[in-house]
LUMLUM-46230 format. One record per residue (C-alpha): chain; x, y, z. Coordinates in nm, 3 decimals. Layout:
BEGIN
SITE chain      c1      c2      c3
SITE     A       X       Y       Z
...
END
This chain:
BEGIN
SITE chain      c1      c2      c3
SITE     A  -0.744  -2.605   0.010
SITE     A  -1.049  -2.416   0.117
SITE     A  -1.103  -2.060  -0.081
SITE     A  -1.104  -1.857   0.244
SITE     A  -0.690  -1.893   0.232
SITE     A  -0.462  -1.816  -0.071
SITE     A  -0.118  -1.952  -0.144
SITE     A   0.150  -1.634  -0.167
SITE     A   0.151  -1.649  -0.545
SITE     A  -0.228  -1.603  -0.594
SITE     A  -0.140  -1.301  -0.316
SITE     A   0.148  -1.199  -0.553
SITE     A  -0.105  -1.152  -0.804
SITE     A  -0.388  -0.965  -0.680
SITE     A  -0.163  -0.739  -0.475
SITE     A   0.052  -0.700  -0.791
SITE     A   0.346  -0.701  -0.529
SITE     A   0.674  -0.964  -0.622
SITE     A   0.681  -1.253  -0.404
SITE     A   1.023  -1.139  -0.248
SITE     A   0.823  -0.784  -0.167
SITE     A   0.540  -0.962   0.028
SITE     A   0.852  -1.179   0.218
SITE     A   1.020  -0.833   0.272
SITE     A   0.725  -0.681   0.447
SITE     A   0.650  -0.989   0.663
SITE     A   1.028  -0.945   0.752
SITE     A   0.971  -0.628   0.823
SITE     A   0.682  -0.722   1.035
SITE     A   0.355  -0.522   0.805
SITE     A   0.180  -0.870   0.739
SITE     A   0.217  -1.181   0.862
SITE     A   0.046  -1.484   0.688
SITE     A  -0.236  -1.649   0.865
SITE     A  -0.151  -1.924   0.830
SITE     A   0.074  -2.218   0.704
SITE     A  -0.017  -2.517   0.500
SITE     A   0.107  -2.926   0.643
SITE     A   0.374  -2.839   0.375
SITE     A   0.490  -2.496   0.532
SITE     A   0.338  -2.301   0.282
SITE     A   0.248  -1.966   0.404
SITE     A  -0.167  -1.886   0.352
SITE     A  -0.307  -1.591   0.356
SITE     A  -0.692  -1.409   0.400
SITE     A  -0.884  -1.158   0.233
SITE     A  -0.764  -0.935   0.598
SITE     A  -0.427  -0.994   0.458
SITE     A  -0.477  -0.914   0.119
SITE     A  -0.626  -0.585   0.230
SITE     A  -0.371  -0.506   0.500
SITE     A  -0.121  -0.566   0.188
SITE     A  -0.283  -0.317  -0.014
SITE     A  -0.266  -0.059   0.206
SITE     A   0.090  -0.099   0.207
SITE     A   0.092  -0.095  -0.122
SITE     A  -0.074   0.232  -0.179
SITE     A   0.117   0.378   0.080
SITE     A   0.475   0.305  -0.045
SITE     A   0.424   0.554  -0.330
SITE     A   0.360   0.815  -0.134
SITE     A   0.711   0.796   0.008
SITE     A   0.586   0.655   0.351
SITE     A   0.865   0.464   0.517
SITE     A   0.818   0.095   0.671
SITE     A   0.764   0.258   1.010
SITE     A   0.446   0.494   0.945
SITE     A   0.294   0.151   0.788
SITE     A   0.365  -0.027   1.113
SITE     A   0.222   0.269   1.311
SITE     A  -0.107   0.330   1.079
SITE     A  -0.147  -0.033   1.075
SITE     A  -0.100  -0.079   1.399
SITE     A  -0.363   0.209   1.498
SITE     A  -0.603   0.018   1.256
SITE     A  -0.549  -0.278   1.391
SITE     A  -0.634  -0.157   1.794
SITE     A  -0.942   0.017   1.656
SITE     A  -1.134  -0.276   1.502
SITE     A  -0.964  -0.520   1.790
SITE     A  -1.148  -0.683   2.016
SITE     A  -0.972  -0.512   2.307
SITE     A  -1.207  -0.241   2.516
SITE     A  -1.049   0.114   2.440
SITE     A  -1.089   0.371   2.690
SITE     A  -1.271   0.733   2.453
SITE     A  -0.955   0.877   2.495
SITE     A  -0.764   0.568   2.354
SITE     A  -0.959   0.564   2.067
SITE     A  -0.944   0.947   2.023
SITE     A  -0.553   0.918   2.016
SITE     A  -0.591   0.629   1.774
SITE     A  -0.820   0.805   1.497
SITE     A  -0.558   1.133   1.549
SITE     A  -0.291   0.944   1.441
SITE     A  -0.485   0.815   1.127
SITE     A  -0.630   1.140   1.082
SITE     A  -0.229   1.272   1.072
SITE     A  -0.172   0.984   0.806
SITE     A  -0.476   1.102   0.620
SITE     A  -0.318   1.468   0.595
SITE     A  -0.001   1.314   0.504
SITE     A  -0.139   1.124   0.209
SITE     A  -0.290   1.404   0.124
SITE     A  -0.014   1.599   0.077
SITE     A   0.176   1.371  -0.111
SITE     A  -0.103   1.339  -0.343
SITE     A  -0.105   1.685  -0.383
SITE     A   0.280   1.691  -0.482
SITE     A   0.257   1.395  -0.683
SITE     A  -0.036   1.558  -0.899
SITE     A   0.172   1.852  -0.973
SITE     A   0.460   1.638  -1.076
SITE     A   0.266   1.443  -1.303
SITE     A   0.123   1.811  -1.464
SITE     A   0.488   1.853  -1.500
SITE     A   0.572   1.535  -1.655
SITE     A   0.254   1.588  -1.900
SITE     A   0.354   1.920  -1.993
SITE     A   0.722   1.823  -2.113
SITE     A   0.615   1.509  -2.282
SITE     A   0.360   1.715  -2.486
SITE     A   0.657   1.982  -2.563
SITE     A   0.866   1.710  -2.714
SITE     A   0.529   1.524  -2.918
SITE     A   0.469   1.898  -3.064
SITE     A   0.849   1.924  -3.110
SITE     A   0.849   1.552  -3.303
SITE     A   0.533   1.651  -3.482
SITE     A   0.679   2.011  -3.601
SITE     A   1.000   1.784  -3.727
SITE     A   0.721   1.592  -3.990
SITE     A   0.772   1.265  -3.708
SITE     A   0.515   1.053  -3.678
SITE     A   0.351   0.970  -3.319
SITE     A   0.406   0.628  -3.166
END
């Protein structure tokens, strides 16, 4: 096997996504191998690999299969080969500019829930260490 194409467990492991996730999201129509081995084995690319981590970083942030398809998607007709008309490609880089302000805004929320979570897990360490309880 040549190293431009990986197997989906050496995917599984660089993505740090479950075998049965990256099946999901080909299901589900975000990434689609590039290929398939004589033996049916589905190969993937670096593209792929990157295409899954985007997915991956998205899911966090509480985006739903269909704004991955549609970011994706945008992504994809921007670095096509297909000729885009300036108003095309305007209407393309507004939607990921949208998903940009999205993401944004989720990381925004999630940062104040983690201050959260940091605050009441240092309450209960200063409540274990006024109790004489060693730390972990």
């Amino acid at each position: 096997m040549s190293g431009e194409h990986m197997q989906i467990g050496e995917v599984a492991a660089r993505t740090e996504l479950s075998l049965r996730t990256i099946r999901h999201y080909e299901d589900a129509g975000l990434v689609v191998p590039s290929a398939r081995s004589r033996g049916g084995f589905r190969l993937y690319t670096e593209a792929d690999v990157a295409r899954l981590m985007v997915i991956r970083r998205m899911k966090p942030l509480g985006f739903t299969l269909d704004e991955m398809r549609d970011l994706l998607d945008a992504v994809d007709r921007i670095d096509g080969e297909a000729e885009l008309t300036a108003d095309e490609r305007d209407a393309l880089l507004e939607r990921i500019r949208g998903y940009e302000r999205a993401a944004s805004e989720q990381v925004e929320k999630v940062r104040v829930q983690l201050a959260r979570a940091e605050e009441f897990a240092l309450t209960l360490r200063t409540r274990l260490d006024r109790e004489g309880v060693p730390g972990a």
